[in-house]
N, C-alpha and C positions, 0 to 999 in steps of 0.2 A: 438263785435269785441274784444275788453278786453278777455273778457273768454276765448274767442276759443285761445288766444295766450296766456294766463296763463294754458289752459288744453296744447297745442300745448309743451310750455315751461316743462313743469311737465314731459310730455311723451318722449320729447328729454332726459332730465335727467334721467327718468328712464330706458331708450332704453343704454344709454351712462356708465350706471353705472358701474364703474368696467373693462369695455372691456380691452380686451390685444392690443400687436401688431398686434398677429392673429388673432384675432376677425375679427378689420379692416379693415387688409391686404386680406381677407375670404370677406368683407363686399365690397371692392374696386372691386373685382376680379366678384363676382358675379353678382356687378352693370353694369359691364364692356362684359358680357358673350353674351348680343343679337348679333344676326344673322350680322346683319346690323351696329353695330359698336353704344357706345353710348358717347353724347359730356360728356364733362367735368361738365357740371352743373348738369345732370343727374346724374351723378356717383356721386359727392358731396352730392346730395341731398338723395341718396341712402345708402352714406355710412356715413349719417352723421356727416359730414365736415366743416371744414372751409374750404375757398378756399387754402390758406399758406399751412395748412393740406396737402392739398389732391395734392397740387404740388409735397411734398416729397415723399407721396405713389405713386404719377403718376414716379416719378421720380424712384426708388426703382424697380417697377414692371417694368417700360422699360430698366433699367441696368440689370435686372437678365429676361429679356426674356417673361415675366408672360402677357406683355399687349404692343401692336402694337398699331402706330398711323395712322391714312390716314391722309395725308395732305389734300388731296382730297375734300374730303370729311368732315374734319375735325371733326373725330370722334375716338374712342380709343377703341378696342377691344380685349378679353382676348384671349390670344394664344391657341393654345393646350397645353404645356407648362404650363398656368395658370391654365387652366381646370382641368388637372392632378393637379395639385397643391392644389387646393378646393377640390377632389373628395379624396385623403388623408387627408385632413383636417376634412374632415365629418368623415372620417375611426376613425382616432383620435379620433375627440370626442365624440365618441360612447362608445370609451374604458375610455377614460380619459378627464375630464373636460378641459376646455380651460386655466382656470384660473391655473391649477394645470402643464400643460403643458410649459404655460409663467414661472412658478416658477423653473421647473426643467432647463428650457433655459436660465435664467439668469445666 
């Protein structure tokens, strides 16, 4: 049990290394893309979060449009709006590294 959560720990870190806001916000969006709408713990665990974390990007993405909630249902999915938004974001970094992108937007 030890190992699997020091290998577990190692590959967070290096999954984590570096990322931007876009990385994230790309990482939230995509967690967020199922049919069906996915909860909150899902997407955390998808995008590599804390929960505190992933309150501001849930927060972020429902202020500019990017990801809907069902009460309902109680689950959170990415708009079309967000879709578009990833689907740029790939364009992006095709052309231009992610990291090199956060540098020119600061």
């Amino acid at each position: 049990m030890c190992k699997n959560t020091i290998q577990y720990s190692f590959l967070i870190q290096t999954i984590m290394k570096n990322r931007t806001y876009h990385d994230i916000l790309a990482k939230v969006l995509e967690a967020a893309k199922g049919t069906d709408g996915t909860t909150k713990t899902r997407i955390m665990y998808g995008a590599y979060l804390s929960s505190n974390q992933l309150k501001e990007y849930i927060a972020y993405c429902q202020g500019h449009g990017l990801i809907s909630y069902d009460a309902r249902k109680r689950v959170y999915k990415t708009t079309g709006k967000g879709i578009r938004l990833l689907e740029l974001f790939t364009k992006m970094y095709e052309i231009v590294p992610s990291n090199a992108i956060e540098e020119i937007t600061q």
